[in-house]
N, C-alpha and C positions, 0 to 999 in steps of 0.2 A: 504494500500500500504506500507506503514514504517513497520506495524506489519512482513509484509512478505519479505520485506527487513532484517528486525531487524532476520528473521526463517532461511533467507538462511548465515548471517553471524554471528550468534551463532547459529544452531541449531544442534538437538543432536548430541554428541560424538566431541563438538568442543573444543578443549584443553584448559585448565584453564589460561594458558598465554592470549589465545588470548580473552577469555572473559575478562580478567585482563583488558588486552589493549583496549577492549570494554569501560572497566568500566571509564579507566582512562578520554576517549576521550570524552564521555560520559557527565565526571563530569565537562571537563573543557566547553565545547559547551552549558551545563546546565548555570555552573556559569556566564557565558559573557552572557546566555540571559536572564536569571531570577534573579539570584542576590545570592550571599554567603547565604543568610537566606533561601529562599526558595529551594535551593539544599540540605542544613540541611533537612527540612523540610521530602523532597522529602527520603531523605540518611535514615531516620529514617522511613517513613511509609515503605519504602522497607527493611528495617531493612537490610541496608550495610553501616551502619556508620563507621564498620573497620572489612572485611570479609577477612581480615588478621589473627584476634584474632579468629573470630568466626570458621575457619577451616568449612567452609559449604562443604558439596560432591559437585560434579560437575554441577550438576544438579540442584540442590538447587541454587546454587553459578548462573548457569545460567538463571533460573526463575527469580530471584532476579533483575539483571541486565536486564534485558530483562522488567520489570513489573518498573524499573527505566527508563529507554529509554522513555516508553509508557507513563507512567504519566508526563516526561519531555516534551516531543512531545505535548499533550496535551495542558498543561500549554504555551506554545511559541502559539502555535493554539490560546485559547482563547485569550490572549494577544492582537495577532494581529489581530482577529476580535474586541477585544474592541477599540483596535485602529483605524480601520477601522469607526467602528459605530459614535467614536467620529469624525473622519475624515468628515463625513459625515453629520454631525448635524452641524458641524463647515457652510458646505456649505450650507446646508441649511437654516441657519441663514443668510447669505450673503443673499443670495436669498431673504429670506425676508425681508431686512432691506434694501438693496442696489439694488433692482429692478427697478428703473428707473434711474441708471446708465445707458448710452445706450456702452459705453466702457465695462459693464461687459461681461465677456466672463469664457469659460473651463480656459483659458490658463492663464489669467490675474490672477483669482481665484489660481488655479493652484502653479500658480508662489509664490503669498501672502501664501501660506500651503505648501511651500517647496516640491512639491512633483509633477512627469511627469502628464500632462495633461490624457495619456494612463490610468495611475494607478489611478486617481479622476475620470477621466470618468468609468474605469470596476468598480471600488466600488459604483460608485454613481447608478449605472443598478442592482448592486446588491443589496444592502441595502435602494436605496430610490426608488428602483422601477420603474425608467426612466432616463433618460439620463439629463443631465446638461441642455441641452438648452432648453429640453421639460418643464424640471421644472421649468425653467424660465419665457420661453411664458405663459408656466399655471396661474403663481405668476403675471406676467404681465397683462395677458385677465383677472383673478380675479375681478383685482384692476381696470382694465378699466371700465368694467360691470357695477361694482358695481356706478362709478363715471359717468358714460354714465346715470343708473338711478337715481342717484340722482338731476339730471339735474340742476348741478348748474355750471357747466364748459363745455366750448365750446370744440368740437371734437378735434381741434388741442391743448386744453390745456391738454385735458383726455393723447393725442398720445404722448406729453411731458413728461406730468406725470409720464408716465409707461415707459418711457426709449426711446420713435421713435419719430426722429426731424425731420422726415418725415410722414405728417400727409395720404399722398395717401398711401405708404407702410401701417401704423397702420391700416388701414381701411381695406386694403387686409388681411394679418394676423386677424387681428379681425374677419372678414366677412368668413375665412378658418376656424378658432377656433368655435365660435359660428352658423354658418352656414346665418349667418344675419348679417347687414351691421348699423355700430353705430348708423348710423342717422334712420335706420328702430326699431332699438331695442329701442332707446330713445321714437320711434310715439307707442311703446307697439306691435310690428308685430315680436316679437320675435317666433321661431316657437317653 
């Protein structure tokens, strides 16, 4: 989509001004998102570090610029997917460590990472694979299971445990999750 964005506003026979003006807009939108060094970078693999001096033909001059655009586009892209990723491992750590909060929530989480609930929630479908709350019931029933067989704590201390200070609700949830009811999973009637 940018590529062809990038064809209809320099593409052939477009006047070296307005590539110029390409270039310039280009380099400042680069420098405020990557940084003075990686615009170097970038200014040198497209070899326009001063397409002043170099006198390139039109053509040349617009490749150039055009192959600068692309690889800056790029670099902002990965960025903000690595951001995202880390965004995302952030939450998922919460989740792990802070799963029987029963206050945890999108929003709360959310609020702690600076960032709209909308935007953790579409990243967290995208990159963990499910939705906020889903990974949390998961992290939640996990931990109950596993503490349900171990049968050293009584059902409403398991529904504590995992975050519900409401032991009939935990039981429903559970018995939805696992298709079997704690005190049947505990007698081994798990199916």
């Amino acid at each position: 989509r940018f590529e062809s964005y990038l064809d209809k506003v320099m593409g052939p026979g477009t006047s070296e001004l307005s590539i110029m003006e390409t270039l310039v807009i280009a380099q400042n939108v680069l420098q405020a998102a990557i940084g003075k060094e990686e615009l170097a970078m970038l200014l040198r693999r497209t070899s326009l570090t001063d397409p002043l001096k170099e006198k390139l033909d039109s053509e040349t001059f617009r490749r150039r610029v055009k192959e600068l655009c692309l690889a800056g586009n790029e670099m902002i892209v990965n960025r903000k997917q690595k951001g995202m990723r880390v965004l995302v491992d952030r939450t998922l750590q919460i989740i792990k460590t802070r799963y029987m909060d029963e206050s945890l929530s999108l929003n709360l989480v959310s609020e702690e990472l600076h960032v709209s609930p909308n935007y953790l929630s579409a990243n967290m479908k995208k990159y963990a694979g499910d939705t906020f709350i889903n990974l949390l019931i998961q992290r939640r029933m996990e931990v109950a299971k596993a503490l349900i067989n171990s049968g050293g704590m009584k059902i409403a201390q398991v529904a504590e445990r995992c975050g519900y200070s409401d032991q009939h609700y935990f039981s429903f949830c559970f018995k939805k999750y696992f298709g079997v009811s704690p005190a049947k999973m505990r007698k081994g009637e798990e199916n």
